[in-house]
N, C-alpha and C positions, 0 to 999 in steps of 0.2 A: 485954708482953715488956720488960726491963729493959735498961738502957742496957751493963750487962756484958754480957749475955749476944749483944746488935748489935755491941758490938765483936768478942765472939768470932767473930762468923757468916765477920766480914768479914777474919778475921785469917785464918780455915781457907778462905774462897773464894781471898783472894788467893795460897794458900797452893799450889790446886789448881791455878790458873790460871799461877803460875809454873812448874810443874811438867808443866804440859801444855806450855806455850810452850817447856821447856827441852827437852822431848822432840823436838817437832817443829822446835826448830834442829837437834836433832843426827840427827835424818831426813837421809837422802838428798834429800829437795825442800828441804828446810832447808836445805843447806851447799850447793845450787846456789847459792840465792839469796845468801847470805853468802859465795861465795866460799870454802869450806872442801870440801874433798874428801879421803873415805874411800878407803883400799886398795881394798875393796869398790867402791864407786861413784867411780870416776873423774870430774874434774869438768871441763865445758865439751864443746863439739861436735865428734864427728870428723871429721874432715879426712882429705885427704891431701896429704905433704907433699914437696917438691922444692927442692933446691937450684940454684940458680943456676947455671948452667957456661956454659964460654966454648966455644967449637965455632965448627963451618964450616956455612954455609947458605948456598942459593942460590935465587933467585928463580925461577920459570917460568912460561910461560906454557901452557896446555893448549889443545888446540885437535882436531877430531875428525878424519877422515878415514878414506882404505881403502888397500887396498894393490893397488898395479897393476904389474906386470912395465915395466923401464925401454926392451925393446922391445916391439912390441907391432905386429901385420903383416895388416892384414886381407886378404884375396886374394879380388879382384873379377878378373870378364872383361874384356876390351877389347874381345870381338866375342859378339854377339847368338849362343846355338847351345844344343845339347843336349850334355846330360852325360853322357859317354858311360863313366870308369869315374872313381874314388875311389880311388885305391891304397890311401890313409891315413887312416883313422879317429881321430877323438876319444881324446885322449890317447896318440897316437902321437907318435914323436920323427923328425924328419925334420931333413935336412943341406940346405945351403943348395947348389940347384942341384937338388935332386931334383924330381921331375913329382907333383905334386900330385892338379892336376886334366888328363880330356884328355878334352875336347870334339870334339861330331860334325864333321868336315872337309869333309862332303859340297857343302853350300852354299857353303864358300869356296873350295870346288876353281873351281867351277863360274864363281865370279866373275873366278877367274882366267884362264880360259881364254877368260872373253869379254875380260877385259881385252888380252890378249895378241890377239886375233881384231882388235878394234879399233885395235889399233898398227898389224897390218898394213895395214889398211884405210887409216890415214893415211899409210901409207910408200908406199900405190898412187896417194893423189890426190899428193903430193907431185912422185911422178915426172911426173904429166899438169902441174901446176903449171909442172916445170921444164920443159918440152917447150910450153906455149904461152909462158912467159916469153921461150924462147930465142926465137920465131915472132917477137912481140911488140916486142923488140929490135932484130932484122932489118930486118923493117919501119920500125922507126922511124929505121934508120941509112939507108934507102933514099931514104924521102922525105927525110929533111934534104937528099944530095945530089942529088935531084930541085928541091924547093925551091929551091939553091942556084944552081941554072940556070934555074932560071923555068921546068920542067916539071912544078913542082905548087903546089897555091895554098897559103895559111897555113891553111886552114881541115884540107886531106888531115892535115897536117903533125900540126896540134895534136891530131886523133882518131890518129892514131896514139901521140902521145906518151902520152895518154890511157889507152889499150890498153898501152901496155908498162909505165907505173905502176898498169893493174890488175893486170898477169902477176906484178909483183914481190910486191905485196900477197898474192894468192890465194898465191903461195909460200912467204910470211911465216907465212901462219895455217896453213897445212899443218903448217910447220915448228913453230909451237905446240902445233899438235894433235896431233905426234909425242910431245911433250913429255910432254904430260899424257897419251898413253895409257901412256907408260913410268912417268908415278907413277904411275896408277892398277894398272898390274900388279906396282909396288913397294910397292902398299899391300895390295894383294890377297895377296900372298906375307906382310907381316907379319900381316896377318889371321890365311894360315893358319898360320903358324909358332906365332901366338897360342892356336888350338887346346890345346896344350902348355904349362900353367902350371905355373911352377917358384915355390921357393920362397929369397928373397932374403936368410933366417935360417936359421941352425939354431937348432932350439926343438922345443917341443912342441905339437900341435894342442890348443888350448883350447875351440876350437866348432865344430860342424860346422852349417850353417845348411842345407845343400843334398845333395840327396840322386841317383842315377843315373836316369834320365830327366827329371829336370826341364831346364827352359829358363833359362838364365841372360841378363839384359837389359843391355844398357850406360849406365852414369848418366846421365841429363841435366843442364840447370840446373834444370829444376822435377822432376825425378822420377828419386829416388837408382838406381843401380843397383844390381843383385845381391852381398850380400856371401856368398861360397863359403862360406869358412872362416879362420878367426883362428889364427895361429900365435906363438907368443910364448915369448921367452927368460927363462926364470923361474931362470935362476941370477945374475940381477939385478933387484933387485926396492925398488921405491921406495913412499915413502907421500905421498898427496896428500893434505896439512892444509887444512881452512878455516879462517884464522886469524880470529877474529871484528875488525872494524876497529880497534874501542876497545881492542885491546890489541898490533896489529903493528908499532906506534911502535919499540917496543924487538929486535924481532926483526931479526936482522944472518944475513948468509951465514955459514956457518963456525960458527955456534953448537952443542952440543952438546944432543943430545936424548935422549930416553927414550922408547920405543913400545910401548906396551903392544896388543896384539892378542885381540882376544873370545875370538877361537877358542884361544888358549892359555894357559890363566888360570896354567900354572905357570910360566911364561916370561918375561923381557921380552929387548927389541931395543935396540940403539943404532943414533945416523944423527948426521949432520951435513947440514944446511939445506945446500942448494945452488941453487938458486933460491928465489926470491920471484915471485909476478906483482906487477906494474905496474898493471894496473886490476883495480878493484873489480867482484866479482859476487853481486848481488844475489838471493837465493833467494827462492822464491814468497810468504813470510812479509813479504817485506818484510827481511832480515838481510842486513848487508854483511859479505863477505869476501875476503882474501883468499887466493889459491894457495899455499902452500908445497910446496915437492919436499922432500922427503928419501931417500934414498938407506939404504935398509937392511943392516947389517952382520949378512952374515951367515955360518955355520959353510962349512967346503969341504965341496959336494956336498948342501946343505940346497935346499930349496926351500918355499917357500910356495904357496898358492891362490892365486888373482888374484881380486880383490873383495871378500876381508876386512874386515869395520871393524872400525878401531883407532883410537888417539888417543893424545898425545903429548905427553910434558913437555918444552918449550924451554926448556934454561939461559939467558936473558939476565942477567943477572949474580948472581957469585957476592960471597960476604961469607964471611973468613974468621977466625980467633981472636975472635969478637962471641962479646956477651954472649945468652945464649940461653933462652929460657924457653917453656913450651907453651903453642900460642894458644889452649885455651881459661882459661889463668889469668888474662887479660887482659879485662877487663871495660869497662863501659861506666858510669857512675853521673852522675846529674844533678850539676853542682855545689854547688846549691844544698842539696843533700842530705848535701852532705861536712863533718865538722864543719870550725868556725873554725880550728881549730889545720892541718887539713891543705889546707885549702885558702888559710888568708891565707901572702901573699910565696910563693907554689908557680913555679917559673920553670917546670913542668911540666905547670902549668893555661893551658890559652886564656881568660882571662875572659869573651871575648867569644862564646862557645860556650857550647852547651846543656849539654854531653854533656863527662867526663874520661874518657881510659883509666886506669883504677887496677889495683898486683896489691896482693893482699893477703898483706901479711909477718908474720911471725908472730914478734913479741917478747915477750918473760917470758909466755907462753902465752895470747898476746892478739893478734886478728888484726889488725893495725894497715895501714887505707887508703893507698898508696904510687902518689902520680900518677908517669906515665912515660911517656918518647915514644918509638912505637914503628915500629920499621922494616919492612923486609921481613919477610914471612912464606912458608911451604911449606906442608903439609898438616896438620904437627904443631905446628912451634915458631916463636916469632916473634921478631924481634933486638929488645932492648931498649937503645935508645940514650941513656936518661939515667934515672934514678931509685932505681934496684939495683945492688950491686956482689955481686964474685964472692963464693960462698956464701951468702949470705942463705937462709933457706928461707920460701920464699912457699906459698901454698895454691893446687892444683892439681885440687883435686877434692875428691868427687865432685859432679856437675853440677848436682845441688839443691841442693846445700849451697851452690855459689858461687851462686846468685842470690840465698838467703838471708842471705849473710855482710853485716856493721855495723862496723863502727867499732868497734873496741876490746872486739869480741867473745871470751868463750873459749874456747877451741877445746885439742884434744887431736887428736894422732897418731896414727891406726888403725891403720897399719901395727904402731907402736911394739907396742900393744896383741895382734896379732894373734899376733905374737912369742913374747910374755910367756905369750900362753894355749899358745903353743906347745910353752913350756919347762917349762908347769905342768903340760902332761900329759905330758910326756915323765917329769917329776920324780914323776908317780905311778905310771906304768906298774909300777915294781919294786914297791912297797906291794904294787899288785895280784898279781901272783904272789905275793907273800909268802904273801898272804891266803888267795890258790888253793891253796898249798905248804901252807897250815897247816891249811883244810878238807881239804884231799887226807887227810894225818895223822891228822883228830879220825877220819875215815870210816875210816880202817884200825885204829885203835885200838876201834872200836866193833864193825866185824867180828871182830876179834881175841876180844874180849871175848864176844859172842855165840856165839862157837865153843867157846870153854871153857866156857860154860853148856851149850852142846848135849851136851860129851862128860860133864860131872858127869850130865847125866839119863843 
């Protein structure tokens, strides 16, 4: 082979290989790489994108709880007896003063009449009391003035003095024993007055525990007594939060809240904290809480269940005209992994930390790293107190995309995009009927024509 004919080879390879390379810059994977982007192939990652705005946020704390009526009445006996009727069933409405329950009277009749039986019995030793007291007396006024003459010795003297300080005593304890047979037939009487349970609210029967012959028992200190029935005012109705400890620091009287309840997914409540407890209660897990009351606002004439669970957003403090952005735009990135330029002199970097909050801002169509220090946050958006000013547009999604996002990466608008396809089918739609209007045409021009064939045959 000749030395012409090796430069030729090398003239038409390199000739093929510039031509292949020139193709594949101006490919779509080509002009990623180079930074060049076709109408067709839009260049860089889409995002989505968000401006900056200033708004009102407020802090809260959540916390679980139920809902319980603010009164709440359980009606127990005060005497041991049967149950004799029920007037009012479960879910019945009853006025404060009406007769509930009425128990057997028969046993406390009974106690009463002996109470009364034994009164008289103390009013009979009483009068024999005063009847040897008076004896007892006499006597002892006799001998003194026997004694006094020397017609009785000291010894008559002092057994009689004796004898009239027993009369006085024996008429003493009588006189007690009057006493207490009159409270016992004062007790006997509210016993049986007690037969007749009334009720001390007007409300509605929430439970009925106990049913027409059973026996109802009176509590002790080791052994509860019988609860009848629960009667409770549910046109006031509060919610009892457990507030977890680590976060009731900030929670005050008076604060404003939000109560969302299971049972009504289409609804929520307002309230304002009205108590707090003072000691901590510990549930079986081991978890400290505290009580919160809230007091539920609610419509004239509504009413709830009793024993709902719900749970609640506490305003403890509000922030208002702040700069606002969504917490998930707000990242976390090593800083050792930030380049030099963003993280040297950053008054928004902790040096001495692992971990920056960065958002990613999005300048000449490059997602550019933006440390910032962040304040409160709510469910959606978090305050951002130094790093960002008003309008910026930062990148806000989607949620793969921000764990993948770098440094000076490029990025494009989906939104923007989404638009544009929207406008290009909007801008085809009339073609297409043209198209339909002009096939409609060819098809009646060819009917047309096959008819006049038909009538020359």
């Amino acid at each position: 082979m000749g030395f012409g004919k090796i430069i030729g080879i090398t003239v038409v390879g390199i000739g093929i290989m510039g031509a292949v390379g020139f193709m594949i810059v101006k490919s779509p994977i080509g002009q990623k790489f180079t930074g060049q982007a076709t109408s067709n192939e839009p260049f860089g990652t889409p995002v989505r994108l968000q401006a900056v705005e200033r708004g009102d946020l407020q802090r809260t704390v959540s916390a679980p709880g139920s809902i319980e009526p603010k009164t709440l009445v359980n009606i127990s006996s005060q005497v041991s007896a049967k149950v004799l009727a029920l007037p009012f069933r479960e879910g019945d409405l009853v006025h404060e003063g009406d007769v509930v329950v009425r128990l057997d009277p028969q046993n406390l009749v009974a106690a009463l009449d002996s109470a009364k039986a034994g009164l008289k019995q103390q009013q009979a030793s009483l009068l024999g009391s005063e009847a040897t007291l008076i004896n007892a007396r006499l006597q002892y006024e006799r001998l003194q003035s026997l004694y006094e003459t020397g017609d009785a010795t000291k010894a008559e003297l002092d057994a009689a003095e004796a004898e009239f300080l027993r009369a006085q005593s024996s008429k003493a304890f009588n006189e007690a024993s009057i006493e207490q047979a009159e409270a016992r037939i004062e007790q006997a009487e509210k016993d049986l007055d007690n037969t007749n349970i009334t009720s001390s609210i007007t409300g509605l029967v929430i439970s009925l525990s106990t049913e027409v012959g059973e026996t109802v028992i009176v509590g002790t200190t080791n052994n509860p007594g019988s609860i009848i029935m629960e009667i409770a005012d549910l046109s006031e109705m509060l919610l009892k939060a457990a507030v977890d400890e680590a976060n009731i620091a900030p929670v005050e009287i008076g604060q404003d809240t939000t109560i969302f309840i299971n049972a009504y997914t289409d609804r929520t409540y307002t309230g304002t904290v009205s108590n707090i407890a003072r000691k901590r209660q510990v549930a079986s897990d081991g978890t400290g809480t505290f009580e919160v009351v809230i007091p539920i606002d609610l419509a004239e004439g509504e009413t709830l269940y009793t024993g709902l669970t719900a749970s609640t957003d506490i305003a403890v403090e509000h922030f208002y005209d702040a700069m606002l952005v969504p917490s998930q735009a707000v990242l976390d990135r090593r800083i050792e992994d930030l380049p030099e330029e963003v993280r040297k002199n950053n008054e928004n970097i902790d040096q001495n930390k692992t971990f920056a909050r960065v958002v990613y801002k999005v300048v000449d169509g490059k997602a550019i790293a933006t440390p910032v220090l962040v304040g409160a946050s709510d469910l959606t958006s978090s305050v951002i107190t130094a790093g960002l000013e008003e309008g910026d547009m930062v990148i806000v999604g989607p949620y793969r995309e921000l764990l993948n996002l770098r440094h000076d990466m490029a990025v494009r608008d989906m939104n923007a995009e989404s638009e544009d396809d929207a406008d290009t089918s909007d801008a085809d739609e009339p073609d297409v009927e043209e198209s339909d209007s002009a096939s409609d045409d060819d098809s009646e021009s060819t009917s047309e024509a096959e008819e006049s064939e038909e009538d020359d045959s």
